[in-house]
C-alpha positions as a Python dict, from the first residue, in 0.01 Angstrom:
ca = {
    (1, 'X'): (0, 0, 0),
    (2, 'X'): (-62, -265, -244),
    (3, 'X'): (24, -617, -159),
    (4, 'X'): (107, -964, -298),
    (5, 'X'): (10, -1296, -258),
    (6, 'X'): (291, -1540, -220),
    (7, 'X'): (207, -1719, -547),
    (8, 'X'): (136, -1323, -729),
    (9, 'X'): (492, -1216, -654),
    (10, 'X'): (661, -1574, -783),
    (11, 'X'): (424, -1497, -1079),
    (12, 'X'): (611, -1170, -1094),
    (13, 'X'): (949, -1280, -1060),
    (14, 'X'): (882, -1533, -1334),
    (15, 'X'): (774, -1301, -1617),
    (16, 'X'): (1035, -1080, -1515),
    (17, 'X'): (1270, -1337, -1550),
    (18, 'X'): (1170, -1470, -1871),
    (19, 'X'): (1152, -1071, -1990),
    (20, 'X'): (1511, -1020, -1869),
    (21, 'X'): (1742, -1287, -1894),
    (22, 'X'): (1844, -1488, -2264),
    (23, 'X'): (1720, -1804, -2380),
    (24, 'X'): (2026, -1979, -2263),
    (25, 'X'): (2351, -1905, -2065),
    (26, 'X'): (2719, -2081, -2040),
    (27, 'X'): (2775, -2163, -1627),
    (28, 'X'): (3107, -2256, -1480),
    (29, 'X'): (3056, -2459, -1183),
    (30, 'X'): (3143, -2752, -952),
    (31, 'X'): (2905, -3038, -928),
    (32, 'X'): (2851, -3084, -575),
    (33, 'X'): (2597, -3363, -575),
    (34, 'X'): (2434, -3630, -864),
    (35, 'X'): (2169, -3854, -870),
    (36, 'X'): (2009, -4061, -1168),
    (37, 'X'): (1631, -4149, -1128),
    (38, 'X'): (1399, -4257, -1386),
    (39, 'X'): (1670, -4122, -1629),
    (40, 'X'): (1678, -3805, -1510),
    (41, 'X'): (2020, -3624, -1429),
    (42, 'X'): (1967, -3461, -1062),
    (43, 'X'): (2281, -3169, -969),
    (44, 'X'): (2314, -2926, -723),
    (45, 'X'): (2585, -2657, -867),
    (46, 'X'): (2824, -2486, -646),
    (47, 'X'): (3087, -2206, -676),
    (48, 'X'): (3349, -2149, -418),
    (49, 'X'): (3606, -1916, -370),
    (50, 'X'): (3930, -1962, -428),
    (51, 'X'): (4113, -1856, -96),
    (52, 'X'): (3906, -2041, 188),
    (53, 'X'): (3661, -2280, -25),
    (54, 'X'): (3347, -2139, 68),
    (55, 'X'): (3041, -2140, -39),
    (56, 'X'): (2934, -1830, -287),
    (57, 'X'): (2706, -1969, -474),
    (58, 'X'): (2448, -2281, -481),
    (59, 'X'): (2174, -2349, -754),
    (60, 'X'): (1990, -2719, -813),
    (61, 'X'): (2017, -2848, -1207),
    (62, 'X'): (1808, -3078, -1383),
    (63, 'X'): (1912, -3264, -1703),
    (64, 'X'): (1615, -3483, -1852),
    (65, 'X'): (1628, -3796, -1948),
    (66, 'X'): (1625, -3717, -2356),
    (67, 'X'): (1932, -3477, -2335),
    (68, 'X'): (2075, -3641, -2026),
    (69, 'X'): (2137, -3951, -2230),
    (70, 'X'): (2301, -3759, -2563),
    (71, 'X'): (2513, -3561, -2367),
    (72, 'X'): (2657, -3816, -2084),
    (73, 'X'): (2757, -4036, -2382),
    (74, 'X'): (2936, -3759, -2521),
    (75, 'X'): (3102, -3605, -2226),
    (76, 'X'): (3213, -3984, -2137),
    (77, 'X'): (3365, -3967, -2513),
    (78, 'X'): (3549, -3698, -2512),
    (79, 'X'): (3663, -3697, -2219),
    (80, 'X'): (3691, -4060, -2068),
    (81, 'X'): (3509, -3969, -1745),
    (82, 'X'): (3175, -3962, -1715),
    (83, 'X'): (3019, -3699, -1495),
    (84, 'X'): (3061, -3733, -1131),
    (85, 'X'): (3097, -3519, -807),
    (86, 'X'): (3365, -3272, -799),
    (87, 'X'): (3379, -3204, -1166),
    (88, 'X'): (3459, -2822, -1304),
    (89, 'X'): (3191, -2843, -1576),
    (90, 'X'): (3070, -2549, -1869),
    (91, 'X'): (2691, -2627, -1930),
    (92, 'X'): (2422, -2397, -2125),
    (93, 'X'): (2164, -2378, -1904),
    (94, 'X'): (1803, -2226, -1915),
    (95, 'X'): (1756, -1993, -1588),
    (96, 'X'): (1433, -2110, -1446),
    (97, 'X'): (1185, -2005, -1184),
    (98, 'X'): (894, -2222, -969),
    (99, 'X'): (650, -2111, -747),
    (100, 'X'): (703, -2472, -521),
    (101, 'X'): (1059, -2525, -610),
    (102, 'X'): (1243, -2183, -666),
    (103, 'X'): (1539, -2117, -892),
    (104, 'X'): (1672, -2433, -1104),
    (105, 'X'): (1862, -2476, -1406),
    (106, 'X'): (1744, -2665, -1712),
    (107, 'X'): (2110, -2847, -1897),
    (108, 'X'): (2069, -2839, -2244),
    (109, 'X'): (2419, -2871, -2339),
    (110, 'X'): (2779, -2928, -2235),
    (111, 'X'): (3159, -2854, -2327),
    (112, 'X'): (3355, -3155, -2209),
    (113, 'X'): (3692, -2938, -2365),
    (114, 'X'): (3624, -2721, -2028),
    (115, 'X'): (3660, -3022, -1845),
    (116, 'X'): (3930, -3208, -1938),
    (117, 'X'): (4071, -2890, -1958),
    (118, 'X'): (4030, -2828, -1590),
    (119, 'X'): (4132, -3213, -1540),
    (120, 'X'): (4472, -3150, -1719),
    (121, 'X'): (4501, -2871, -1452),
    (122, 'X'): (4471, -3051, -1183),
    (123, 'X'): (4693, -3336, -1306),
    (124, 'X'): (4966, -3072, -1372),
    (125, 'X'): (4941, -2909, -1033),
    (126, 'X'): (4962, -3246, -873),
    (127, 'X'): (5250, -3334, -1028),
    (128, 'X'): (5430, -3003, -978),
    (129, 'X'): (5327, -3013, -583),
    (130, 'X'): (5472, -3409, -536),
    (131, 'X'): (5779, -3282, -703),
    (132, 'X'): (5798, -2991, -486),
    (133, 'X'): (5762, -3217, -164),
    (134, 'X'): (6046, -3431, -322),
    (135, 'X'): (5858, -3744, -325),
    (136, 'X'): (5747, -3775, -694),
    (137, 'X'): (6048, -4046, -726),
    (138, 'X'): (6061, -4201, -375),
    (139, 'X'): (5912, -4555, -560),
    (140, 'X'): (6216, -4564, -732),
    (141, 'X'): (6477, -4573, -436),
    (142, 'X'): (6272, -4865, -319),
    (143, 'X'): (6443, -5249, -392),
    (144, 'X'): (6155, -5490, -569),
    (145, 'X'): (6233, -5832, -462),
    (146, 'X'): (6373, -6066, -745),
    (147, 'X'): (6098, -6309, -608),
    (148, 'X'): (5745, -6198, -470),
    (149, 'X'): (5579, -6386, -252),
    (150, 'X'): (5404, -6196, -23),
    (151, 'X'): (5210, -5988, -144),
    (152, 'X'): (4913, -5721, -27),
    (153, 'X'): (4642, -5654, -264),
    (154, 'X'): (4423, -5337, -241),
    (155, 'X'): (4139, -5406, -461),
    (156, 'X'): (3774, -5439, -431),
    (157, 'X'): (3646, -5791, -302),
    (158, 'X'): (3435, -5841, -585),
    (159, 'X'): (3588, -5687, -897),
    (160, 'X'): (3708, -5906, -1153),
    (161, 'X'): (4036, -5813, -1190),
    (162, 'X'): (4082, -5923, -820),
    (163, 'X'): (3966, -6273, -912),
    (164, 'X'): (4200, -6277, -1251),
    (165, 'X'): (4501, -6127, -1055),
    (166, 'X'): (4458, -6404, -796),
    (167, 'X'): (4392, -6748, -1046),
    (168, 'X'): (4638, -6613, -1255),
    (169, 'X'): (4889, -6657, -921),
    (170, 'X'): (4728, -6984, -868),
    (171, 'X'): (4753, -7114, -1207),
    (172, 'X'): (5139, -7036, -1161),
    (173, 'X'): (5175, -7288, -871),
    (174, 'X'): (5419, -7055, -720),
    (175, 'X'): (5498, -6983, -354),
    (176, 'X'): (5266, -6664, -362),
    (177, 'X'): (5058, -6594, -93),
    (178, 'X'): (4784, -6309, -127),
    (179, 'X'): (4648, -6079, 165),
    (180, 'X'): (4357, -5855, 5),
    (181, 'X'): (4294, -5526, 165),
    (182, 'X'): (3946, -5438, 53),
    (183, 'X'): (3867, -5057, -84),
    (184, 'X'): (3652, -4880, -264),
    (185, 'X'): (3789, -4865, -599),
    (186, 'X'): (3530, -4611, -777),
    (187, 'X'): (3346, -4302, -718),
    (188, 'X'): (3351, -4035, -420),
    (189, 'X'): (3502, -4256, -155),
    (190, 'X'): (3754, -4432, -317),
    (191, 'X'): (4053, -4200, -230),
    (192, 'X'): (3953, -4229, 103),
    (193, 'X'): (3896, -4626, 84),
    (194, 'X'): (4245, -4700, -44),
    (195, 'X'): (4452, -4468, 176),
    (196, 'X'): (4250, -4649, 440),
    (197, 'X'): (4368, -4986, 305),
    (198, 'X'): (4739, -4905, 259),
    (199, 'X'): (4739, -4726, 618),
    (200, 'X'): (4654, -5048, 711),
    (201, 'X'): (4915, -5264, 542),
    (202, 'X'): (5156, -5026, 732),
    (203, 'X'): (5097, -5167, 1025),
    (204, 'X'): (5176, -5489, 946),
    (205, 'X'): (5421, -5358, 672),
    (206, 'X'): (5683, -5638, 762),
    (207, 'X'): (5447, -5889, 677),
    (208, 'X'): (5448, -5821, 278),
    (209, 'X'): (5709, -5801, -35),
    (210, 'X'): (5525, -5539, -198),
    (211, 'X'): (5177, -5411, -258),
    (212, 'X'): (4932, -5426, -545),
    (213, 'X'): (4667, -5167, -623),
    (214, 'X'): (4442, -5364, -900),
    (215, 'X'): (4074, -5225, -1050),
    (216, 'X'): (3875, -5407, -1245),
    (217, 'X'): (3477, -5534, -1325),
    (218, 'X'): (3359, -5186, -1314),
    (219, 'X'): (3343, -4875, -1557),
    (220, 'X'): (3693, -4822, -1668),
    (221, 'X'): (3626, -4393, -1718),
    (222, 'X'): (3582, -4344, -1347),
    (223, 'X'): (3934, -4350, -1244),
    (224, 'X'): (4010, -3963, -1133),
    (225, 'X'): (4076, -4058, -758),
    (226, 'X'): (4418, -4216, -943),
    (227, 'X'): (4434, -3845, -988),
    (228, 'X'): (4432, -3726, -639),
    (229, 'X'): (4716, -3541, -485),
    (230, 'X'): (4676, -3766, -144),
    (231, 'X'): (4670, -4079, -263),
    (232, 'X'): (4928, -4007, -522),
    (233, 'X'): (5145, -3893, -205),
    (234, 'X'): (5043, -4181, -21),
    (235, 'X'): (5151, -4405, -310),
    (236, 'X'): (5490, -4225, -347),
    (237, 'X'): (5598, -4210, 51),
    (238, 'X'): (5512, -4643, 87),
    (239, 'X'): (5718, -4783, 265),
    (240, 'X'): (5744, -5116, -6),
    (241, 'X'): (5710, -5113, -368),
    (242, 'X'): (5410, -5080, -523),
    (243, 'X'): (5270, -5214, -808),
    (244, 'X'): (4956, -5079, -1007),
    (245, 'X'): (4680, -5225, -1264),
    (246, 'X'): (4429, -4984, -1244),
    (247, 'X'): (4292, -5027, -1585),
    (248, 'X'): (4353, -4682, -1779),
    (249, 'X'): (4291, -4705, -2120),
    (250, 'X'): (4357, -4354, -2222),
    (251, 'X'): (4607, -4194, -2044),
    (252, 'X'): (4830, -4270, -1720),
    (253, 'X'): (4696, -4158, -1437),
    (254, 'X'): (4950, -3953, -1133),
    (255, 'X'): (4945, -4267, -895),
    (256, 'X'): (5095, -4491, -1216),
    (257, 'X'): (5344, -4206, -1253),
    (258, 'X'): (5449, -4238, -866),
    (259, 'X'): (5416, -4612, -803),
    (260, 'X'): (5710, -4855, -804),
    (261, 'X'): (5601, -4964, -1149),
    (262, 'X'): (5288, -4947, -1336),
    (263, 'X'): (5096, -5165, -1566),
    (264, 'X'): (4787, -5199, -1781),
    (265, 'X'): (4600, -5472, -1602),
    (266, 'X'): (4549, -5688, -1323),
    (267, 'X'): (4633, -5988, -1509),
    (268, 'X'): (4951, -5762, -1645),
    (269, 'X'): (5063, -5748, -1307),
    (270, 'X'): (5050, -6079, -1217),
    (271, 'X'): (5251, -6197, -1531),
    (272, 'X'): (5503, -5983, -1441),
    (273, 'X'): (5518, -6155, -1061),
    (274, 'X'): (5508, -6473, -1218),
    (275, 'X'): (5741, -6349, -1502),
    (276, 'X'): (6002, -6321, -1211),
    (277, 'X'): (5972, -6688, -1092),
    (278, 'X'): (5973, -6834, -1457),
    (279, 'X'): (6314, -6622, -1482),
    (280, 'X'): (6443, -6770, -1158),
    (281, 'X'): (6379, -7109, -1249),
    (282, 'X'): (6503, -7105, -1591),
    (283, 'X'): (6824, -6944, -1432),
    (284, 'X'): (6865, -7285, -1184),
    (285, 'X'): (6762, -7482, -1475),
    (286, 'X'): (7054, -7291, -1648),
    (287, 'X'): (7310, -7347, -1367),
    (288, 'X'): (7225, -7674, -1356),
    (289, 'X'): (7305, -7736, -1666),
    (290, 'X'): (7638, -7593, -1628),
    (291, 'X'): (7731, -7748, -1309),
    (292, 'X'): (7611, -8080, -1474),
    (293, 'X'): (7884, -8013, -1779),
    (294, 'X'): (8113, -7845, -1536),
    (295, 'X'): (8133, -8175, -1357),
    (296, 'X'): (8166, -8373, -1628),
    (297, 'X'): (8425, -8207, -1781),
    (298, 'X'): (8570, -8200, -1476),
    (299, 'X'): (8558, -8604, -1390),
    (300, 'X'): (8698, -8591, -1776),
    (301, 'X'): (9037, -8445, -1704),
    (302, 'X'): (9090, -8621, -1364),
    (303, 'X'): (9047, -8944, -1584),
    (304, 'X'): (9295, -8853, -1815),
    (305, 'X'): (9537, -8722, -1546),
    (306, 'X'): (9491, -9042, -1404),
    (307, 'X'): (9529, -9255, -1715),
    (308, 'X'): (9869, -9053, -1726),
    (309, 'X'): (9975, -9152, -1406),
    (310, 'X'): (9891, -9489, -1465),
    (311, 'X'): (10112, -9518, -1776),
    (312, 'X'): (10411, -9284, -1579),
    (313, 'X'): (10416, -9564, -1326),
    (314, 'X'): (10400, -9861, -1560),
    (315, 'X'): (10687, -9738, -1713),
    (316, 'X'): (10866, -9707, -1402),
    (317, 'X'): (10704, -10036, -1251),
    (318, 'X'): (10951, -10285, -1132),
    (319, 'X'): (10776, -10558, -1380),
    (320, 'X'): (10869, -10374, -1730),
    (321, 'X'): (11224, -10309, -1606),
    (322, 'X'): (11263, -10693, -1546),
    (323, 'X'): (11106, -10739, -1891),
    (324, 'X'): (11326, -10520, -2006),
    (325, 'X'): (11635, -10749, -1911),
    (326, 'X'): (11710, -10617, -1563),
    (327, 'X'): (11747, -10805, -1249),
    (328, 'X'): (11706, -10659, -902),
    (329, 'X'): (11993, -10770, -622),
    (330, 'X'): (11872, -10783, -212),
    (331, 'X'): (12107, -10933, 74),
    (332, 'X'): (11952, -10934, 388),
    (333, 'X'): (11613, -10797, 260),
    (334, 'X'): (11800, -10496, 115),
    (335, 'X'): (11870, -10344, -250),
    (336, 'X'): (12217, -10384, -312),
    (337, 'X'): (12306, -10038, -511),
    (338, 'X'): (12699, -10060, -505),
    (339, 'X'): (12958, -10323, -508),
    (340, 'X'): (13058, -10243, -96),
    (341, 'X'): (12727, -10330, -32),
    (342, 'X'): (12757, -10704, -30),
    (343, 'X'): (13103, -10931, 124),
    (344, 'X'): (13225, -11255, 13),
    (345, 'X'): (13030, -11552, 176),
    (346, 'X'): (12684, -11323, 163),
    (347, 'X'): (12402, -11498, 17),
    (348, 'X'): (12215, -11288, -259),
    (349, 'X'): (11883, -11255, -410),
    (350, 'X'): (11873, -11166, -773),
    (351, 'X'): (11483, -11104, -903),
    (352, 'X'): (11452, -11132, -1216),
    (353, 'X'): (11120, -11097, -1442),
    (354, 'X'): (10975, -11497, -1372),
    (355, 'X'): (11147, -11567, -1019),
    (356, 'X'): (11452, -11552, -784),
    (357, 'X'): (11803, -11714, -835),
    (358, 'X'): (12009, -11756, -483),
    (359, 'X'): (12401, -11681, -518),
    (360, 'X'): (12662, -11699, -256),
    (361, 'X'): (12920, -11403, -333),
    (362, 'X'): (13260, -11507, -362),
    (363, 'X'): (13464, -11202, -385),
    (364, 'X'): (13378, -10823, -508),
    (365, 'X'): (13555, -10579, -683),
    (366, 'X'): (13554, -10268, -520),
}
């Protein structure tokens, strides 16, 4: 029986390899793991099966540092992702075979259509599956305060945005007090880092107006966690509106689609909280105004209802009708009004306009 040494038979598997197979083959897989070093492109390739997401397949991928560059910048512009964990990729690959290190893959090339193909997929599928649960529109039912001013930010400490969302509140001198929530905003854990941070706002859910999921300060192409069907469902059951500026420059990602309202930016979203104030104010600046001419149209027509009055009783005032010739008889203190009203021998009082003439009646006419 004729035998092998270790290294003869992985000699043997390697010319029968290169005698066998093509040049070059197009893979579908699932990139289970990446690492960069020295400009290298490190991947371990994985294919599971459909029903219980097993394992069926597992093969380590290289991608040097010459075509690693070319074809990263050209998967990140076509697609507007670059390439990351969890991604359904197409690559041509060269099947090769090691003594030491055993089957790898060499990348020469990529088809990004295959991916954002897949992406769109996904994205579709998420959609359809929050709509089937009913809570694609739940946001919406939600009331947004007509002024904010508490108000819970998930965002990474240190991003930019986070800093330009919060001077931008500042600058406003507004009533607006932020509570950040810190997350992971990028990469594999950030699903898991911001459904962390809004399970934690829950508990204290009474303590906020709304909540703010801001990104920015990092690469603006690593956004498909906004993708996710559990954070998008997260997003959509909240208890309080949400409000996003996650920085998506090509297309609107499912948690924009589900939140309370979305916009471009972090600074976007704080001009719109401090859009709400200016309104406010100019709308007490505005009633002011009109209470102001309110009132003084108001003190306007009791002035001229009073300068009526005033003239009605001059008219009648007991001065013009003496100037006007008449006199004004009293006995005893009393207007006389009728002859029977007075007796021979009474002493009378006749007013007239400059003083008082005393008479003694000596006989009426009745």
């Amino acid at each position: 029986m004729r035998s092998y040494s270790l290294s003869q038979l992985c000699e043997q598997i390697q010319d029968a390899l290169s005698m066998e197979l093509a040049d070059t083959y197009w893979v579908r897989a699932e990139i289970a793991s990446l690492t960069i070093r020295g400009g290298h492109c490190y991947l371990e390739l994985v294919e599971k099966t459909d029903s219980t997401g097993l394992l069926s397949a597992k093969v380590r991928a290289t991608c040097w540092s010459n075509v690693y560059k070319m074809l990263s910048a050209y998967f990140a512009e076509e697609t507007g992702s670059v390439l990351q964990v969890g991604m359904q990729v197409l690559l041509e690959v060269e099947v090769q075979f090691h003594a030491v290190y055993g089957l790898s893959l060499n990348i020469c090339n990529i088809d990004p259509t295959y991916t954002v193909g897949d992406i769109a997929r996904q994205r579709a599928e998420t959609i359809a599956r929050l709509q089937q649960d009913g809570v694609f529109n739940l946001q919406q039912s939600l009331t947004l305060p007509s002024l904010i001013h508490r108000i819970a930010v998930v965002s990474s400490d240190t991003a930019a945005g986070y800093e330009d969302f919060v001077h931008q509140l500042q600058a406003s001198h507004y009533a607006v007090h932020t509570t950040l929530f810190a997350a992971t905003m990028q990469g594999d854990q950030a699903e898991r880092s911001i459904i962390a941070a809004l399970r934690a706002i829950c508990e204290v859910v009474e303590d906020f107006d709304v909540v703010v999921i801001i990104r920015g300060g990092g690469s603006t192409t690593d956004l498909t966690c906004f993708d996710s069907y559990d954070l998008a469902s997260h997003c959509a059951q909240f208890p309080l509106p949400i409000l996003s500026g996650i920085g998506h420059t090509r297309d609107v990602s499912v948690v924009d689609m589900v939140v309370y309202a979305a916009l471009k930016t972090p600074t976007a979203v704080a001009a719109s909280i401090v859009e709400r104030f200016d309104v406010a104010s100019e709308q007490l600046r505005d009633w002011r105004r009109r209470l102001q001419m309110t009132a003084e149209r108001q003190i306007l027509i009791r002035k001229h209802a009073l300068e009526l009055l005033r003239q009605r009783l001059s008219m009648c005032s007991p001065q013009r009708i003496y100037q006007m010739g008449y006199s004004l008889l009293t006995v005893n203190g009393k207007v006389v009004e009728s002859a029977q009203d007075v007796k021979p021998g009474q002493q009378i009082c006749t007013h007239l306009q400059d003083g008082v003439v005393l008479s003694q009646v000596l006989q009426t006419n009745n």
